[in-house]
C-alpha positions as CSV (number, residue, x, y, z in Angstrom):
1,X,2.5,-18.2,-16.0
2,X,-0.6,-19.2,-17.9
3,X,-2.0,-17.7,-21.3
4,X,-4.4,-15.8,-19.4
5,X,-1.8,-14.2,-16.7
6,X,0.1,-13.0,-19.9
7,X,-2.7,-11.5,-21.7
8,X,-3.6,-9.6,-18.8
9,X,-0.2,-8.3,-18.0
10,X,-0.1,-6.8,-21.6
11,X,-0.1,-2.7,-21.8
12,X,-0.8,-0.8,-24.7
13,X,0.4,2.3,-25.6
14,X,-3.3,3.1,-26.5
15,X,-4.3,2.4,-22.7
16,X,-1.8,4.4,-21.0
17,X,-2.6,6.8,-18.7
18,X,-0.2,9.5,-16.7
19,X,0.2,8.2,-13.1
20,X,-2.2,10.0,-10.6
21,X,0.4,10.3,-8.0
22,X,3.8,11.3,-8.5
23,X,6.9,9.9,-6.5
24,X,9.3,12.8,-5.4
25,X,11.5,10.6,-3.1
26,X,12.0,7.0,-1.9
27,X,13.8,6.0,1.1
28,X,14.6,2.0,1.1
29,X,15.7,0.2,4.9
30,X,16.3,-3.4,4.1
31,X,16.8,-5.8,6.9
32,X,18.4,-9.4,6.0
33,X,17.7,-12.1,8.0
34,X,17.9,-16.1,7.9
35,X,13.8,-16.6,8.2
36,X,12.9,-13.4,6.6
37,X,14.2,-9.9,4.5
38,X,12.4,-7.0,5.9
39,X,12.0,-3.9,3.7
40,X,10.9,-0.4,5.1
41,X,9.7,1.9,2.0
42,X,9.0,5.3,2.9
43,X,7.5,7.5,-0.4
44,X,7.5,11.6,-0.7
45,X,4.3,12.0,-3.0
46,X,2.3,13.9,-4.9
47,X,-0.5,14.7,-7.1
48,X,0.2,14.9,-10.9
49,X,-1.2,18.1,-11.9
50,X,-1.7,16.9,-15.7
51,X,-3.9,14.9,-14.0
52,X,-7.8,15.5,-12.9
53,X,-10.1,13.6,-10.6
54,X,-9.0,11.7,-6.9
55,X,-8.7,8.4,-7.4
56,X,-7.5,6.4,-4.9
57,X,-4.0,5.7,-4.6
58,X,-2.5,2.4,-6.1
59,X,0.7,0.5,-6.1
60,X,1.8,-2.5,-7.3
61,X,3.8,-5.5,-5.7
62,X,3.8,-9.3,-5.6
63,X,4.0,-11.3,-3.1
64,X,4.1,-8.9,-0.6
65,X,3.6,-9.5,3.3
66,X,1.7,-5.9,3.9
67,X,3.0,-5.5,7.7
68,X,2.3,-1.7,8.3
69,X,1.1,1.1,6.1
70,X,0.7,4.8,7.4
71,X,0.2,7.8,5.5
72,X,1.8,11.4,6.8
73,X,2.8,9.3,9.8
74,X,-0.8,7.7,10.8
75,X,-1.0,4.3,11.0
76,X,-3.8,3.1,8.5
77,X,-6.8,0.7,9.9
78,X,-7.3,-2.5,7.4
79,X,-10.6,-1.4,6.4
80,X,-8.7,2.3,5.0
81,X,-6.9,0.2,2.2
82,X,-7.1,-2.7,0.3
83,X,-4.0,-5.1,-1.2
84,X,-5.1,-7.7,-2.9
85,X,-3.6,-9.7,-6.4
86,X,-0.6,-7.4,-6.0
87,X,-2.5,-3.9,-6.1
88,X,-2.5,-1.6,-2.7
89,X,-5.3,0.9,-3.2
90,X,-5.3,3.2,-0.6
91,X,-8.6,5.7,-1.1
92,X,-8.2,8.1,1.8
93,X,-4.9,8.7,0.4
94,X,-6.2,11.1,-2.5
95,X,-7.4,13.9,-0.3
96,X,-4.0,13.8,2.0
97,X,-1.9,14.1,-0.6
C-alpha cells in the first residue's frame, strides 16, 4: 500500500456521517469451487430516518467481480449503477428504498 492509499483510507471522527441506508438483514450463499468462490449477497434495507436528502446508494468492496445486481428483484442495466475503485453506487436505489 503506498503513502497515498493510507492517507486516503484514514477516517476521522470529525468526518463521520450516519449511513444513509440502513441494513436490516443479510442473507450470504457461498459457492466454493476450484477456479472460482461465488458469493450471493442478498440485503433487506432501508432509509435511516436520522438521515435527510437521497443520495445514491453506496457499498464498498475490493476486488469484486460485479456479476448481477438487482434491486426488489429487477435486474439493474450497467448504465443504472456504477462500481468502480471498490465503491457500488447505485442512484435509482434511493427512491426504491
Amino acid at each position: 500500500m503506498s503513502q497515498r492509499e493510507a492517507e486516503a483510507k484514514i477516517i476521522r471522527l470529525q468526518d463521520y456521517q450516519p449511513p444513509a441506508f440502513l441494513i436490516d438483514q443479510t442473507r450470504l450463499r457461498i459457492e466454493l469451487g476450484d477456479a472460482e468462490t461465488l458469493v450471493h449477497a442478498e440485503l433487506s434495507l432501508r432509509r435511516n430516518p436520522a438521515v435527510t436528502g437521497a443520495g445514491p446508494l453506496e457499498l464498498h468492496g475490493e476486488g469484486l467481480d460485479l456479476r448481477a445486481l438487482a434491486v426488489d428483484g429487477r435486474a439493474l442495466a450497467a448504465r443504472e449503477y456504477r462500481y468502480a475503485d471498490g465503491l457500488l453506487q447505485i442512484p435509482g436505489a434511493a427512491g426504491a428504498l
